[in-house]
C-alpha positions in Angstrom: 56.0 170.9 24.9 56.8 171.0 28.7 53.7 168.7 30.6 54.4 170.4 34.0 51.7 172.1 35.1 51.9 175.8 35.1 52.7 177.5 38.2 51.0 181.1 39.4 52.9 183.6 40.7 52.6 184.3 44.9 50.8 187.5 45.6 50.5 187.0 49.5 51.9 189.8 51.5 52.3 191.0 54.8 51.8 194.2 55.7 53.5 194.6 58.7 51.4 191.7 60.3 48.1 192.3 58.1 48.0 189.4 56.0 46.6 189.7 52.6 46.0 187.0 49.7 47.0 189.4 47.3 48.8 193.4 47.7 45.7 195.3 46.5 43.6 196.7 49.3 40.9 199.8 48.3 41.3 203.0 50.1 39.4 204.4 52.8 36.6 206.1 52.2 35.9 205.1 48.5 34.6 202.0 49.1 32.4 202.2 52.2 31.9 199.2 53.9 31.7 197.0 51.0 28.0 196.6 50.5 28.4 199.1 47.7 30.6 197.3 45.3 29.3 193.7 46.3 27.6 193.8 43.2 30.3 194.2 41.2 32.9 191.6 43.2 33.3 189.1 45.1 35.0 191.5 47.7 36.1 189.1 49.4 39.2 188.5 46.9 40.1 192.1 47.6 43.6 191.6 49.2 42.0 194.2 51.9 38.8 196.6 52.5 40.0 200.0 54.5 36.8 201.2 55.7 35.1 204.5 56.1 37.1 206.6 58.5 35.3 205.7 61.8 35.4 208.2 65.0 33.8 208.3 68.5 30.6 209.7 67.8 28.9 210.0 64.7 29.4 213.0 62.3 27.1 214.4 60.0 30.6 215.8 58.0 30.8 219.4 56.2 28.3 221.2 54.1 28.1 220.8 50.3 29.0 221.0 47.9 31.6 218.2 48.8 33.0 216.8 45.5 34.8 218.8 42.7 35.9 216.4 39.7 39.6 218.1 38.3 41.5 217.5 35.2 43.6 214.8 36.7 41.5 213.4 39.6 39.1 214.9 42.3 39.0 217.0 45.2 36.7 215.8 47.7 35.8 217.2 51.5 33.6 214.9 53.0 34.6 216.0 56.8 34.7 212.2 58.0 30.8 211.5 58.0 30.2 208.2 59.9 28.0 206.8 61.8 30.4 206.5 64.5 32.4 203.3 66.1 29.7 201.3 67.8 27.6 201.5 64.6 30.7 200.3 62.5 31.0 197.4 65.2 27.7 196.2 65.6 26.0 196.5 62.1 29.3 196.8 59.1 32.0 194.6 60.7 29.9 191.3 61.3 29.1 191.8 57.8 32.0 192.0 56.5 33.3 189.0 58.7 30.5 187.2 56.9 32.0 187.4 54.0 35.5 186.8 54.9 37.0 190.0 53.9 40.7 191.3 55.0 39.2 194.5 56.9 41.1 197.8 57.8 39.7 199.9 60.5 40.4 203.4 60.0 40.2 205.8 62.7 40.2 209.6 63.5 40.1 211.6 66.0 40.3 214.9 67.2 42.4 214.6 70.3 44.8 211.7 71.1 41.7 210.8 73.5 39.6 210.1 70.6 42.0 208.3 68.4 42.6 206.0 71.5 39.1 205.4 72.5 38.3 204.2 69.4 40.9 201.8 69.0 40.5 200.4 72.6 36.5 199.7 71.0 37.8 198.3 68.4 40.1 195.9 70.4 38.8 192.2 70.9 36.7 192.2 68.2 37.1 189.2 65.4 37.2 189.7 62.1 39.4 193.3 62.3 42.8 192.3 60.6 44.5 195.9 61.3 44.4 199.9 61.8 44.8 202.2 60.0 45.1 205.7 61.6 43.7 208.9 59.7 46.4 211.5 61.4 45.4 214.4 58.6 42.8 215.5 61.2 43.1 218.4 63.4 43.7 218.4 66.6 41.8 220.8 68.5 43.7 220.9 71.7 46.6 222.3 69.2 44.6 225.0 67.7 43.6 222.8 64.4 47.1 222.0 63.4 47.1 218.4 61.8 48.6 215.7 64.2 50.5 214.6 60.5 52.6 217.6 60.1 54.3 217.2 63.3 56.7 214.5 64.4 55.8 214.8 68.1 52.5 214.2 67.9 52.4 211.7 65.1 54.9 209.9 67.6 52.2 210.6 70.4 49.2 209.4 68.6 50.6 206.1 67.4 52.1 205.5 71.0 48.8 206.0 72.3 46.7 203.6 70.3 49.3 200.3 70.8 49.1 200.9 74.3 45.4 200.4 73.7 45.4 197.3 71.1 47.5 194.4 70.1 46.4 195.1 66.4 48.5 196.2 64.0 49.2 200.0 63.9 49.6 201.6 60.4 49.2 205.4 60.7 48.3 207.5 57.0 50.9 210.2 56.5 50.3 213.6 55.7 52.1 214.9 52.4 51.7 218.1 53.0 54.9 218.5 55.3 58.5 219.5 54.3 59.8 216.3 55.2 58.3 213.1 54.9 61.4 211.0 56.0 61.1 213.0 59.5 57.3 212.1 59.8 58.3 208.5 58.7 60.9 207.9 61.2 58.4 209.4 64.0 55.8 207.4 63.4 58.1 204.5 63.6 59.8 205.4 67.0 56.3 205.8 68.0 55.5 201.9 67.5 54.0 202.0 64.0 54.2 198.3 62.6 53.5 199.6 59.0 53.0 203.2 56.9 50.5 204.0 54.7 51.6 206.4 51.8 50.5 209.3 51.1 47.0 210.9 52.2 45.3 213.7 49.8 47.1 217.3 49.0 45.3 219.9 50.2 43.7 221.8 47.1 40.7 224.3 46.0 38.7 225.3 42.7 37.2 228.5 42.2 33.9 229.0 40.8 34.4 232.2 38.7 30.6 233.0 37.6 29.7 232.6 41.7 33.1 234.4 42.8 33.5 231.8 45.8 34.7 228.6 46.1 33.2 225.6 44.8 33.2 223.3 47.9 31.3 224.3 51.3 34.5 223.7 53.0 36.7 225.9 50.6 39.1 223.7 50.8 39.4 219.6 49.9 42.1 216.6 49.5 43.0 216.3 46.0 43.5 212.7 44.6 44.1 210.8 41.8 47.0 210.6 38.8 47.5 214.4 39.6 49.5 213.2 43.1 51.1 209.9 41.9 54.6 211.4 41.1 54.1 213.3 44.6 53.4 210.0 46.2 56.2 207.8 44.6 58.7 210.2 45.8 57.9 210.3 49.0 57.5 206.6 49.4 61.0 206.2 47.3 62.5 208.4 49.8 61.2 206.7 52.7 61.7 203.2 51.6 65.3 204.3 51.2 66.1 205.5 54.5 64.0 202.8 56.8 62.8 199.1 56.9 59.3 199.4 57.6 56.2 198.1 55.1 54.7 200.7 53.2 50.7 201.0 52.0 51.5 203.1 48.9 49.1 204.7 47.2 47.6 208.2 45.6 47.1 208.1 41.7 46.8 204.4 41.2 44.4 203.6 38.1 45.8 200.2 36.8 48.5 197.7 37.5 51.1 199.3 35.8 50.7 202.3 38.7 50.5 199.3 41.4 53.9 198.4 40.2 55.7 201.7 39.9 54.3 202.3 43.4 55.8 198.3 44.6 59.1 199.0 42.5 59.4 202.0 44.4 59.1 200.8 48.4 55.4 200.1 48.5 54.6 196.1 50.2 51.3 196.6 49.0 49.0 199.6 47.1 45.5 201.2 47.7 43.3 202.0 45.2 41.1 205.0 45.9 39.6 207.5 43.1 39.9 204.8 40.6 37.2 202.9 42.6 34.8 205.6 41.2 36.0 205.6 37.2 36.0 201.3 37.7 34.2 199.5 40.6 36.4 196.3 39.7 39.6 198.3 39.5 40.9 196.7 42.8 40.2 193.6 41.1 41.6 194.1 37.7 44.8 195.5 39.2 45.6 192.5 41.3 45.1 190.7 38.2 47.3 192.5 35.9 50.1 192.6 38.8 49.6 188.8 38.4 50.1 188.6 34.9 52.8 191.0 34.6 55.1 188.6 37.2 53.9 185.5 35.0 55.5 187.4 31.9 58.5 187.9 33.6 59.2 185.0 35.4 58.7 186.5 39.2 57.7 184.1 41.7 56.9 186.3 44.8 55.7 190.0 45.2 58.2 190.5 47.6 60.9 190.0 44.6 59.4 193.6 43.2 59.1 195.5 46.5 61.7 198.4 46.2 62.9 197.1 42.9 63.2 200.7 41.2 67.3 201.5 41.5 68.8 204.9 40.2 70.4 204.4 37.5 
């Protein structure tokens, strides 16, 4: 019987200059800003906490209903309600740099303006690790067409907030675009340190007694397992055709998801809808990512990252 003691398996990561102590961070928007799943975690071990999509000013978001459960996930259409950045700097961040969490800003906008404002706020503060920008929003100096579905202004946005802050930059792409690689490469040129893969699909649901549509904002981002072969592809693709670190996520329920998605490009993985089936899920997934590299002898995460070759 080998007397060595055993050795764990390395889960740090960087994602393209966030640090995490493992590659599990939870998604925007479905875990607050912590407080709600403290009872449940130490969030702290999280490997990182995205927060609730913060803008300029406070919004009171779209009219309900808001949240649709489907037969393979959720549409939701919250319409970013926040309290708004100074809120989120003076009351949620110092509590979260209490507690020593890996935090995420996320920010949104409707004009480059906004999304630049915010982050110049946001700059200087301790206890902010990156940024995480929400590009799926409309821009209304563009007629409402989503800054995501076009390379030039993805480009624009993300240039605009680093000439703001010395944090990293990870801009949220849009999968509902013809060509993710195009949107990839733009936000690259643009200055992004870091992607994060994929935001919701646009969807609807019909409520046929009423003869209208369910949600008050007809329509929502769908999430969950529905999108996770949607979102594998497009991070496979992109991972193939640039070096940049990639947030993967969309569908991811356990650890064997986490690892398709880190087999297939992904540095790290967020965990979203599965935060409402299983508060720990972030949690239990960074554990079973663990286990699974103890099984099979792999020392480092990074030995997994893009592992998935055609055959």
């Amino acid at each position: 019987m080998n007397s060595r003691p055993m050795s764990y398996p390395d889960l740090s990561t960087d994602l393209g200059g966030i640090k995490m102590n493992n590659p599990v961070a939870v998604a925007s928007g479905t875990f607050g800003y912590g407080r709600e799943y403290e009872d449940y975690m130490d969030i702290a071990v999280i490997g990182a906490v995205i927060v609730k999509g913060t803008t300029l000013e406070p919004r009171v978001g779209n009219p309900p209903p808001r949240i649709i459960e489907t037969p393979a996930g959720m549409l939701n259409a919250i319409g970013l309600e926040n309290p708004g950045v100074d809120i989120f700097l003076s009351e949620h961040l110092p509590y979260l740099r209490d507690k020593g969490v890996t935090v995420i800003a996320n920010l949104a906008g409707n004009s480059i303006d906004d999304y630049a404002a915010v982050a110049a706020k946001l700059e200087g503060h301790a206890g902010i690790a990156g940024i995480e920008l929400n590009i799926s929003c409309p821009n209304v100096k563009k007629g409402g067409l989503q800054f995501g579905t076009d390379p030039v202004m993805v480009k624009q946005v993300v240039e605009a907030v680093k000439q703001e802050t010395f944090l990293p930059v990870m801009p949220k792409l849009s999968p509902n675009v013809t060509n993710i690689v195009e949107i990839a490469a733009a936000a690259r040129e643009g200055g992004a340190d870091a992607l994060s893969m994929i935001n919701t699909l646009m969807g609807m649901a019909i409520d046929i007694e009423q003869r209208r549509p369910v949600l008050g904002n007809v329509f929502g981002g769908l999430s969950g397992p529905a999108i996770k072969p949607v979102a594998l592809r497009m991070i496979y693709q992109v991972h193939r055709e640039m070096d940049i670190p990639i947030l993967g996520g969309g569908g991811i329920m356990n650890a064997r998801d986490a690892l398709e998605f880190i087999m297939a490009g992904a540095t790290a993985v967020s965990v979203g809808t599965g935060n409402f089936v299983n508060p720990r899920a972030a949690l239990d997934i960074a554990r079973g990512i663990q286990g699974f590299m103890q099984d099979n002898g792999v020392k480092q995460i990074s030995e997994l990252v893009g592992a998935a070759q055609p055959r």
